[in-house]
N, CA, C and O of each residue as an XYZ file, in Angstrom:
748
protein
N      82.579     62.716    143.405
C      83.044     61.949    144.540
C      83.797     62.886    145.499
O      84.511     63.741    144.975
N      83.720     62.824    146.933
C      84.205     63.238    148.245
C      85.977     62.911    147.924
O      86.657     62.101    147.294
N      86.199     64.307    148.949
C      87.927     63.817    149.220
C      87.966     61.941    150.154
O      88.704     61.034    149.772
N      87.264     61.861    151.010
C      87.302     60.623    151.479
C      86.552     59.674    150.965
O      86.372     58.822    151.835
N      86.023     59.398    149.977
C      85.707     58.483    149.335
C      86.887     58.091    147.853
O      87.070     56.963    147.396
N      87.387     59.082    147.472
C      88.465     59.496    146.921
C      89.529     58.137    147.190
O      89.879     57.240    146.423
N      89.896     58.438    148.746
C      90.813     58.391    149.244
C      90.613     56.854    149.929
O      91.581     56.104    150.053
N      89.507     56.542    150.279
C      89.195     55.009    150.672
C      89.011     54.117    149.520
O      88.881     52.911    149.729
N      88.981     54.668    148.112
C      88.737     54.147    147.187
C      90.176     53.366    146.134
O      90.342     52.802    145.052
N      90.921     53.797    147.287
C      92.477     53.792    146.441
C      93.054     54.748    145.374
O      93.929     54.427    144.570
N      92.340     56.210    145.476
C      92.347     56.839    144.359
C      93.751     58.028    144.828
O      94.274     57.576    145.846
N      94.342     59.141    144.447
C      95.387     59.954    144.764
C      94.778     60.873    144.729
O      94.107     61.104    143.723
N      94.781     61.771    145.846
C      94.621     63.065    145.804
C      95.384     64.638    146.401
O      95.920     64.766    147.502
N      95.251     65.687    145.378
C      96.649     66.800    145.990
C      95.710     67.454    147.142
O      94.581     67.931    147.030
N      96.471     67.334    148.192
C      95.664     68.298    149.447
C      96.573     68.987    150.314
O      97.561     68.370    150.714
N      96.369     70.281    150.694
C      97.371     71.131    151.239
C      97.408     70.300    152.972
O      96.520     70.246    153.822
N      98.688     69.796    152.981
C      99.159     69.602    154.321
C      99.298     70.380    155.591
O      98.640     71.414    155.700
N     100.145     69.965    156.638
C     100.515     71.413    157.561
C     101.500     72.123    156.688
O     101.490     73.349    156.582
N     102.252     71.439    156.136
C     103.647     72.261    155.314
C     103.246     72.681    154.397
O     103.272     73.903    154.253
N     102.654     71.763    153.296
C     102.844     72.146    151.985
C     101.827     71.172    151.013
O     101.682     69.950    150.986
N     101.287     72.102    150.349
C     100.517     70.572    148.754
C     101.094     69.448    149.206
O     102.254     69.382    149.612
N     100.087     68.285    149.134
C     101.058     66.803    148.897
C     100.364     65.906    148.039
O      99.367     66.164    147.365
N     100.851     65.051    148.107
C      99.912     63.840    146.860
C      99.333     63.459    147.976
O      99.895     64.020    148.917
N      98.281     62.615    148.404
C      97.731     61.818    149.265
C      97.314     60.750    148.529
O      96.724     60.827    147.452
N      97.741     59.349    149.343
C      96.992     57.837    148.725
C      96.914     57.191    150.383
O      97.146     57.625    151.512
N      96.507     56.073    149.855
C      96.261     54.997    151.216
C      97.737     54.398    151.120
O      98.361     54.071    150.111
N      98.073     54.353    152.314
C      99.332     53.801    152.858
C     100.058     52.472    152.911
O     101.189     51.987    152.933
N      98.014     51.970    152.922
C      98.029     50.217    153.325
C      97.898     49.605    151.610
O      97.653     48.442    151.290
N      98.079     50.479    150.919
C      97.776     49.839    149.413
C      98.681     50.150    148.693
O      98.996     51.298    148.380
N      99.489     48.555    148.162
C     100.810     49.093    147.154
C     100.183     49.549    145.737
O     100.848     50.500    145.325
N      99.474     49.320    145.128
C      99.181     49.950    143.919
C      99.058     51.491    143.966
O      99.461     52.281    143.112
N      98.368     51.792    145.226
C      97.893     53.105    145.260
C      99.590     53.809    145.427
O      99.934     54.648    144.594
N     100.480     53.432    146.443
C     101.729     54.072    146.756
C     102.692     54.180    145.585
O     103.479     55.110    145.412
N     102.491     52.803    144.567
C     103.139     52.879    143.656
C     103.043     53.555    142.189
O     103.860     53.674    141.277
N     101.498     54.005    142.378
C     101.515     54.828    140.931
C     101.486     56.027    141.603
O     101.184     56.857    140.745
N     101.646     56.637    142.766
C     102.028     57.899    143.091
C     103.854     58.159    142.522
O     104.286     59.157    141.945
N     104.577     56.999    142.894
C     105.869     56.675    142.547
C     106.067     57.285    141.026
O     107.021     58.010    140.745
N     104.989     56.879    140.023
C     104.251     56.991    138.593
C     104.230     57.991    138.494
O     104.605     58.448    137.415
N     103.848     58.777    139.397
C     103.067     60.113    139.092
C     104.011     61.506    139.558
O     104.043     62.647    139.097
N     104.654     60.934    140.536
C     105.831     61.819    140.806
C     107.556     61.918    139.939
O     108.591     62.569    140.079
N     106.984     60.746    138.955
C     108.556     60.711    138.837
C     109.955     59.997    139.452
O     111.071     59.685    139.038
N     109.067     59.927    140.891
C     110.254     59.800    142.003
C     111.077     58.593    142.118
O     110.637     57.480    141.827
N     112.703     58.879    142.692
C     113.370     58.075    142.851
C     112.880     56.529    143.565
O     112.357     56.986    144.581
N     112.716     55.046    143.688
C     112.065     54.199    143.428
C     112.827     53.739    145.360
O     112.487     53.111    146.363
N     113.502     54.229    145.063
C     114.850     54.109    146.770
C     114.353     55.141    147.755
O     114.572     54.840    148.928
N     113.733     56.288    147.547
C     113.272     57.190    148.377
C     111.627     56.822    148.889
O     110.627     56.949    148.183
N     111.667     56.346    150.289
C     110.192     56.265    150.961
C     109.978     57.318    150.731
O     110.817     58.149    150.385
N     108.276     57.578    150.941
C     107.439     58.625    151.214
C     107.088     58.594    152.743
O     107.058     57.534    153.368
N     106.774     60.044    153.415
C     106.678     59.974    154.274
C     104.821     59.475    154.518
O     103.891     59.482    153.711
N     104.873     59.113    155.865
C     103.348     58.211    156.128
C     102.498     59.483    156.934
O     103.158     59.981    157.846
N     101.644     59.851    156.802
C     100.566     60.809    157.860
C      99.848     59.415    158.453
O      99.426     58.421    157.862
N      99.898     59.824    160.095
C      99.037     59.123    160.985
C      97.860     59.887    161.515
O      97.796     61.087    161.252
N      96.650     59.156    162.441
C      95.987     60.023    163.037
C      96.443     59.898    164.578
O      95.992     60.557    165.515
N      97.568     58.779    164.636
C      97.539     58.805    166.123
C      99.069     58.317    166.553
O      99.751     57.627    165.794
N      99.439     58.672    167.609
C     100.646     58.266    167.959
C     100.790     56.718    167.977
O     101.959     56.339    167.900
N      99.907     55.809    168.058
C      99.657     54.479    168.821
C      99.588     54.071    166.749
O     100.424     53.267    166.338
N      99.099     54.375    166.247
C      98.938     53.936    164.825
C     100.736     53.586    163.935
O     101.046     52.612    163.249
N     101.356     54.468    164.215
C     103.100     53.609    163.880
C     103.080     52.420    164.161
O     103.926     51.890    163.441
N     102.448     51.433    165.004
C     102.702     50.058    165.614
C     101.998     49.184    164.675
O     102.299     47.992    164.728
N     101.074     49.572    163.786
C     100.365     48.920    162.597
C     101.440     48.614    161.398
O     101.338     47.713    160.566
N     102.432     49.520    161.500
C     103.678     49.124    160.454
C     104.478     48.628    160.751
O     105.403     48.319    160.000
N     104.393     48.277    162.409
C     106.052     47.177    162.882
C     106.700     48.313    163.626
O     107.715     47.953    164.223
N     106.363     49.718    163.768
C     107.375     50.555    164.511
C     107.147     50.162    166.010
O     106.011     49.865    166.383
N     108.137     50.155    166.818
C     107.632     50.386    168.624
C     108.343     51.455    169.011
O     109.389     51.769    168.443
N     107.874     52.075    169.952
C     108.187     53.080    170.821
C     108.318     52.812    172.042
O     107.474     52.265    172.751
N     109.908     53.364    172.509
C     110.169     53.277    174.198
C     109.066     54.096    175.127
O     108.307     54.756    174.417
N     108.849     54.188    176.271
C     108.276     55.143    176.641
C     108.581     56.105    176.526
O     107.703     56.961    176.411
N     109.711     56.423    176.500
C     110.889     57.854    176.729
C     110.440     58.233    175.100
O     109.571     59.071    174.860
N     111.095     57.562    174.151
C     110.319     57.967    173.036
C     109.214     58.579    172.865
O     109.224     59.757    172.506
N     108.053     57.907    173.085
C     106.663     58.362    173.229
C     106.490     59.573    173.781
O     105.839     60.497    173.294
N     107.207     59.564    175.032
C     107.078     60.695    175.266
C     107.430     62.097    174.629
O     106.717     63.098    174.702
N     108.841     61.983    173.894
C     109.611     62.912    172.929
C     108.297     63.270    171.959
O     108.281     64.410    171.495
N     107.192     62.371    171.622
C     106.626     62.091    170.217
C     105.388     63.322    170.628
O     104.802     64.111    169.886
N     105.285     63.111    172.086
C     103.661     63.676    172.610
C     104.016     64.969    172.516
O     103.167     65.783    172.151
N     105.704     65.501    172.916
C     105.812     66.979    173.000
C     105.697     67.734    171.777
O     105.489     68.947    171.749
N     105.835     67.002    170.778
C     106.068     67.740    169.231
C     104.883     67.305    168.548
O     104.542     67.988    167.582
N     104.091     66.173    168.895
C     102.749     65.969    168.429
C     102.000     66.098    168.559
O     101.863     66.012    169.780
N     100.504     66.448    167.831
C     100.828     66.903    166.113
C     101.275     68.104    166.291
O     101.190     69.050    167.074
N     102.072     67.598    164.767
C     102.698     68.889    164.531
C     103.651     68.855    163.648
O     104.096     67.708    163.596
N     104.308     69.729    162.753
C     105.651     69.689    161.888
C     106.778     68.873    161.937
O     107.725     69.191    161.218
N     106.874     67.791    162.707
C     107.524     66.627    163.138
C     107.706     65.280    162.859
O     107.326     64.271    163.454
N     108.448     65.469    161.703
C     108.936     63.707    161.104
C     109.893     63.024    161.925
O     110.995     63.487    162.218
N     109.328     61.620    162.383
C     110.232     60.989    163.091
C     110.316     59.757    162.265
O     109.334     59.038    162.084
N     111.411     59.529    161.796
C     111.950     58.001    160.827
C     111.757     56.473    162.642
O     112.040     56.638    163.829
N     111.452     55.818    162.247
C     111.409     54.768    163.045
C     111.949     52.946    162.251
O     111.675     52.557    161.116
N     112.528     52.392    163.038
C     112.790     51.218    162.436
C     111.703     50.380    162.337
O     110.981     50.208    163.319
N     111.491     49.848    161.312
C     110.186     48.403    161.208
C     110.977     47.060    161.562
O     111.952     46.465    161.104
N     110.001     46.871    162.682
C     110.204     44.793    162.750
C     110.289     44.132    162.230
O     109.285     43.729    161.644
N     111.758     43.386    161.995
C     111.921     42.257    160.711
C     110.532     41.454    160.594
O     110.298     41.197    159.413
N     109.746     41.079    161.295
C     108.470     40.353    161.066
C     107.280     41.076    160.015
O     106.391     40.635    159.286
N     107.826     42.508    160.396
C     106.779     43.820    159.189
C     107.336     43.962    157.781
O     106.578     44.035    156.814
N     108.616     44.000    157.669
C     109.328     44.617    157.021
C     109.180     43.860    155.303
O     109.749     44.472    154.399
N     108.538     42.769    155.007
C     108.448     42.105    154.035
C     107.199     42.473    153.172
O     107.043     42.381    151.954
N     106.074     43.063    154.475
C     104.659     42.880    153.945
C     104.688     44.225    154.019
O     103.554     44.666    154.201
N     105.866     45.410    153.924
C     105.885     47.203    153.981
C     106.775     47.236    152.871
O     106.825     48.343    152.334
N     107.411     46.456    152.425
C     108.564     46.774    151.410
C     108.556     48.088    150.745
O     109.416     48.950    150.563
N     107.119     47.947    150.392
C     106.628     49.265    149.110
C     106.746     49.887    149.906
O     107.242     50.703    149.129
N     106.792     50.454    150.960
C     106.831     51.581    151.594
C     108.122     52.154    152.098
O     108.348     53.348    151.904
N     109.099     51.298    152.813
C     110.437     51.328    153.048
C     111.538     51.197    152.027
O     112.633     51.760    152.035
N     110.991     50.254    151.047
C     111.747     50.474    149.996
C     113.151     50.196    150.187
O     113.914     50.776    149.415
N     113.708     49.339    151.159
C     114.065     48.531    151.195
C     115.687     49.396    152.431
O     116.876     49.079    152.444
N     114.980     50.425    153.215
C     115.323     50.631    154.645
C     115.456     50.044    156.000
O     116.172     49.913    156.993
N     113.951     49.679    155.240
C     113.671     48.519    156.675
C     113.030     50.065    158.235
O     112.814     50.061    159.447
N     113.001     50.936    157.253
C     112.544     51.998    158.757
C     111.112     52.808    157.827
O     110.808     52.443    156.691
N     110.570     53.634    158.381
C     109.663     54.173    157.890
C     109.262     55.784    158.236
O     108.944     55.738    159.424
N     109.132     57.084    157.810
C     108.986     58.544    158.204
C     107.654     58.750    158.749
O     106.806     58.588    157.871
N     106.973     59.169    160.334
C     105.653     59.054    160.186
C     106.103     60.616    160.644
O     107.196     61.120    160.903
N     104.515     61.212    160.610
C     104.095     62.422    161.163
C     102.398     62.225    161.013
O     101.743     61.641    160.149
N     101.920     63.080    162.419
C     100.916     63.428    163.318
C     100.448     64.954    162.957
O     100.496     65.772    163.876
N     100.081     65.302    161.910
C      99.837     66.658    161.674
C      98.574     67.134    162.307
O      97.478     66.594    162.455
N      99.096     68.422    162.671
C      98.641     69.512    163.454
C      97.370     69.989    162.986
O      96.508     70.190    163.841
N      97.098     70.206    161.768
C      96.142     70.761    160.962
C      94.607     69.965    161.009
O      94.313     69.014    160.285
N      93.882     70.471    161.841
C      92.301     69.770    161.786
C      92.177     69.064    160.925
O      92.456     67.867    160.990
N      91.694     69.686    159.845
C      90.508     69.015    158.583
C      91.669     67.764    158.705
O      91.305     66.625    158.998
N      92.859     68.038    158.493
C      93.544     66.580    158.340
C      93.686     65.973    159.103
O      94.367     65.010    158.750
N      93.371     65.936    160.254
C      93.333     64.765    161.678
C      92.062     64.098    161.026
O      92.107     62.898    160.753
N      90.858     64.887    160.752
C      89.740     64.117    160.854
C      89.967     63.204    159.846
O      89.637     62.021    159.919
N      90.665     63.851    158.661
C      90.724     63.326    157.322
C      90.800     61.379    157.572
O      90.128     60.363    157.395
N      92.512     61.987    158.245
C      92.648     60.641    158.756
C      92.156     59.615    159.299
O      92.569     58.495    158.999
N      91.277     59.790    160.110
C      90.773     59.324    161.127
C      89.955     58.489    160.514
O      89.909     57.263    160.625
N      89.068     59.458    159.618
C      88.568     58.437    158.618
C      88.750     57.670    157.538
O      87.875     57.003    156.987
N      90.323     57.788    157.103
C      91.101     57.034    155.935
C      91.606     56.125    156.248
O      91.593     55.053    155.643
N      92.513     56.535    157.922
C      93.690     55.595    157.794
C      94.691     56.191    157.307
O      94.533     57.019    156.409
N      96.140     55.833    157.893
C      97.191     56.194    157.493
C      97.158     56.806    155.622
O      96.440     56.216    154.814
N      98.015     57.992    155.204
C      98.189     58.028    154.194
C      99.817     58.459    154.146
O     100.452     59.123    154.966
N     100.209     57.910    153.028
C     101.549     58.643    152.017
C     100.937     59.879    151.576
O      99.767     60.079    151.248
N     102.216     60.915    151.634
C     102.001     62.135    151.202
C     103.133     63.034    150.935
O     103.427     64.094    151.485
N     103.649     62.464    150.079
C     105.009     62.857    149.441
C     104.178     64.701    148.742
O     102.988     64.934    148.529
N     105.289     65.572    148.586
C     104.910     66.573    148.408
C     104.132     66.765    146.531
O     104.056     65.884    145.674
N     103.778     67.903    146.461
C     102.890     67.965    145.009
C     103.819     68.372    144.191
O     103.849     69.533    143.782
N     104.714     67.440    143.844
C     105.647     68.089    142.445
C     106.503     67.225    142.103
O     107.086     66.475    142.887
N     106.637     67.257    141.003
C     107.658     65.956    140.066
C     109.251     65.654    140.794
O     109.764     66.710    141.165
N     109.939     64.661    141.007
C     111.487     65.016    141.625
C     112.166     66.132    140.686
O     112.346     66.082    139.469
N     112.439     66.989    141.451
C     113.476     67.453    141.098
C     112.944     69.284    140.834
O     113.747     70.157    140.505
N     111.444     69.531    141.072
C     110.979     70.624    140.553
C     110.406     71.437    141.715
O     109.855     70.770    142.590
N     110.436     72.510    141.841
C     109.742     73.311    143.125
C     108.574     72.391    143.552
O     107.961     71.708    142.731
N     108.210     72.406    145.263
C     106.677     72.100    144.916
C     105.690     73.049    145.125
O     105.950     74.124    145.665
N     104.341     72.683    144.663
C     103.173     73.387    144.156
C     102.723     74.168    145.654
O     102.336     73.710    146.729
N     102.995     75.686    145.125
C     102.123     76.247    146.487
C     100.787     76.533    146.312
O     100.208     77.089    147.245
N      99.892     76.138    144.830
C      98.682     75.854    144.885
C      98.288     75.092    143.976
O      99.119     74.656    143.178
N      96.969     74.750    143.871
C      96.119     73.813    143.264
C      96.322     74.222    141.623
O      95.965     73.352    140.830
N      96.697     75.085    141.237
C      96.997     75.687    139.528
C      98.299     74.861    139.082
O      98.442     74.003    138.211
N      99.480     75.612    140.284
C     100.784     74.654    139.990
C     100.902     73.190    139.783
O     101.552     72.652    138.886
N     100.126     72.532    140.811
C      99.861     70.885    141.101
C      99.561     70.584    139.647
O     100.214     69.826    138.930
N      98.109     71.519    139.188
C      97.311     70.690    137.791
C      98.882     71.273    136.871
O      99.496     70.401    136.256
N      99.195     72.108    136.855
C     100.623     72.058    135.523
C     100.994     71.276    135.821
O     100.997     70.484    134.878
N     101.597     70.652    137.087
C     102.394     69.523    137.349
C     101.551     68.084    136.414
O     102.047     67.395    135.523
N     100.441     68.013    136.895
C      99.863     66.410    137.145
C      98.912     66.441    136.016
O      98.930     65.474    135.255
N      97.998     67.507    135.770
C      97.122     66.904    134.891
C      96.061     66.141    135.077
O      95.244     66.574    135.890
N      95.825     65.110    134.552
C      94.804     64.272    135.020
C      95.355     63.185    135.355
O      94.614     62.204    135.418
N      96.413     63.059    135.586
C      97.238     61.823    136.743
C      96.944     61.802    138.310
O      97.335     61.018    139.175
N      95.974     63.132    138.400
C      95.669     62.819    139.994
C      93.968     62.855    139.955
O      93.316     63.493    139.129
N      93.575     62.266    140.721
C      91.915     61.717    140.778
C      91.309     62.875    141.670
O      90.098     62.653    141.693
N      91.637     64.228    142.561
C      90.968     65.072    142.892
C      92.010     65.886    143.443
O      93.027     65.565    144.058
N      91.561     66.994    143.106
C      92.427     68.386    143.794
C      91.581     69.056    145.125
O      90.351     69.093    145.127
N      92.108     69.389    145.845
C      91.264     70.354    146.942
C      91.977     71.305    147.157
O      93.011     71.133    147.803
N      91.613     72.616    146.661
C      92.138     73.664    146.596
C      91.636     74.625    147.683
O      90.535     75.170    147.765
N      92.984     74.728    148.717
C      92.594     75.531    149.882
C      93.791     76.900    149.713
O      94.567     77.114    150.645
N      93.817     77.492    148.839
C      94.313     78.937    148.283
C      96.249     78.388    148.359
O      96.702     77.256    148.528
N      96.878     79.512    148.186
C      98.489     79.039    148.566
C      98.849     78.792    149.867
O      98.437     79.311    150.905
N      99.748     77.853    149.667
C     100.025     76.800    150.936
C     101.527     77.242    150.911
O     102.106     76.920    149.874
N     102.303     77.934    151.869
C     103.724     78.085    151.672
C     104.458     77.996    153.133
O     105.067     78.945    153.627
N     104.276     76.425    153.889
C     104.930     76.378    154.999
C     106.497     76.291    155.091
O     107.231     76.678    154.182
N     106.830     75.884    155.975
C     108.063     75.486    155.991
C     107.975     74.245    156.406
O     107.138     73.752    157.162
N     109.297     73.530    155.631
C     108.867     72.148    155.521
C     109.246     71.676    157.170
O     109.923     72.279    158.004
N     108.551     70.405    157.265
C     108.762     69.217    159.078
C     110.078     69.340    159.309
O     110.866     69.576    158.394
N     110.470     69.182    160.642
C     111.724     68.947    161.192
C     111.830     67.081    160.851
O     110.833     66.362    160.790
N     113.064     66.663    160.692
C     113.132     65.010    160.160
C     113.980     64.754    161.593
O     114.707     65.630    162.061
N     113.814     63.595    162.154
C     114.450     63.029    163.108
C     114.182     61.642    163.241
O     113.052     61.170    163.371
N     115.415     60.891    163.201
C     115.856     59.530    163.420
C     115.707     59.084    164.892
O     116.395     59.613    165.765
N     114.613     57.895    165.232
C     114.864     57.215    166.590
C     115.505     55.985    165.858
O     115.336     55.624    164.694
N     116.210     55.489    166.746
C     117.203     54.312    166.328
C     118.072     53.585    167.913
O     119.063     54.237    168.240
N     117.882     52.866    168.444
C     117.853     51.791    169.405
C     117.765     53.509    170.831
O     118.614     53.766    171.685
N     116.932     54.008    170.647
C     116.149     54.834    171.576
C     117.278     56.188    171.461
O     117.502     56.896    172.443
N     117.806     56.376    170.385
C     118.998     57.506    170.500
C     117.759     58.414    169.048
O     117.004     58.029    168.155
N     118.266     59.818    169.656
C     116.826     60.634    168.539
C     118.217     61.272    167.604
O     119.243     61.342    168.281
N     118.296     61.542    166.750
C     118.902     62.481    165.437
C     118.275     62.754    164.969
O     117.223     62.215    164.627
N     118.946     64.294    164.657
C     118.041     65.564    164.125
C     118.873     64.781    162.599
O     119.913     64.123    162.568
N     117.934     65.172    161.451
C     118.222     64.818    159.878
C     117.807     65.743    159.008
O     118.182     65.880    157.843
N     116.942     66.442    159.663
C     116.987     68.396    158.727
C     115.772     68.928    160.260
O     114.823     68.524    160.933
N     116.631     69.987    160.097
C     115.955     70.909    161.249
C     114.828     71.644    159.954
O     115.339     71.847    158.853
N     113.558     71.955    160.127
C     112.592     72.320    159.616
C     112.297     73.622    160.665
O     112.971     74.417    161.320
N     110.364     73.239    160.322
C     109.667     74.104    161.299
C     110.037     74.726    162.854
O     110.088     75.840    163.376
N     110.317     72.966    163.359
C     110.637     72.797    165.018
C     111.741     72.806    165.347
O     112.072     71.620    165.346
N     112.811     73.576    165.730
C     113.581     73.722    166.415
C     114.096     72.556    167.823
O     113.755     72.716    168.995
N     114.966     71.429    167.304
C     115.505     70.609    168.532
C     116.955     70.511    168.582
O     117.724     70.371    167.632
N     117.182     70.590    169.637
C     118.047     70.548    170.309
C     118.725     69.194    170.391
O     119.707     69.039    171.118
């Protein structure tokens, strides 16, 4: 089976990001988000961040964007750029699994081809990084399988992956905060 059949199938797969290895699942599926949860170990309170293919695709989870926003989003997008956004109390019930009980959500627009298209044809994915809480993560497809084993349904091994991780930034009633300066440098 294909990485995107993989991946439309509800299945998890490790694929090198712009930054770094990540788990990949479908976004729109709590089983799939939640045995990544399974599979990572991870704290049950910590969202994963969401990969989009498009700036306009955040609004499928309840996020909105000012214009002024949008605009902030177009200069850094795609690209190494996590922006946390609040979800619409009207979203926020039927995202739980994803917010985990924030009520906001981390998207990024990555830079990296194969993964625009990826998207494009998946749909939003979660893509928390390739490694258990608390342990380095995997700068290749060898490390991941020590990590995972056969807890993940396909590897795609594109040699060592050793970025530096996204810049994180908070929009919140149209005010931006920086929350770890990464790749991108803001001011």
């Amino acid at each position: 089976m294909d990485l995107i059949s993989v991946l439309k199938n509800n299945n998890i797969a490790i694929v090198a990001t712009d930054t770094l290895y990540g788990i990949l699942g479908n976004a729109f599926n709590k089983e799939t988000v939640e045995r990544i949860y399974d599979v990572k170990g991870r704290d049950e309170n910590k969202p994963f961040i969401v990969l989009i293919p498009a700036i306009e695709t955040v609004s499928q989870f309840g996020a909105t964007l000012t214009d002024d926003n949008k605009a902030f989003l177009e200069k850094y997008w795609p690209g190494p750029l996590t922006v946390i956004l609040p979800i619409s109390p009207e979203y926020q019930e039927q995202f739980s699994y994803l917010h985990r009980g924030t009520n906001e959500l981390a998207f990024r627009l990555p830079a990296k081809q194969s993964l625009q298209e990826l998207l494009r044809q998946t749909g939003p994915l979660v893509a928390p990084s390739a490694n258990p809480q608390g342990l380095s993560p995997a700068f290749t497809v060898e490390e991941a399988k020590n990590y995972f084993g056969d807890g993940i349904d396909y590897y795609q091994d594109e040699g060592r992956v050793e970025g530096l991780p996204s810049t994180i930034v908070r929009i919140s009633n149209g005010e931006i905060t920086v929350i770890r300066q990464g790749s991108i440098s803001i001011a």
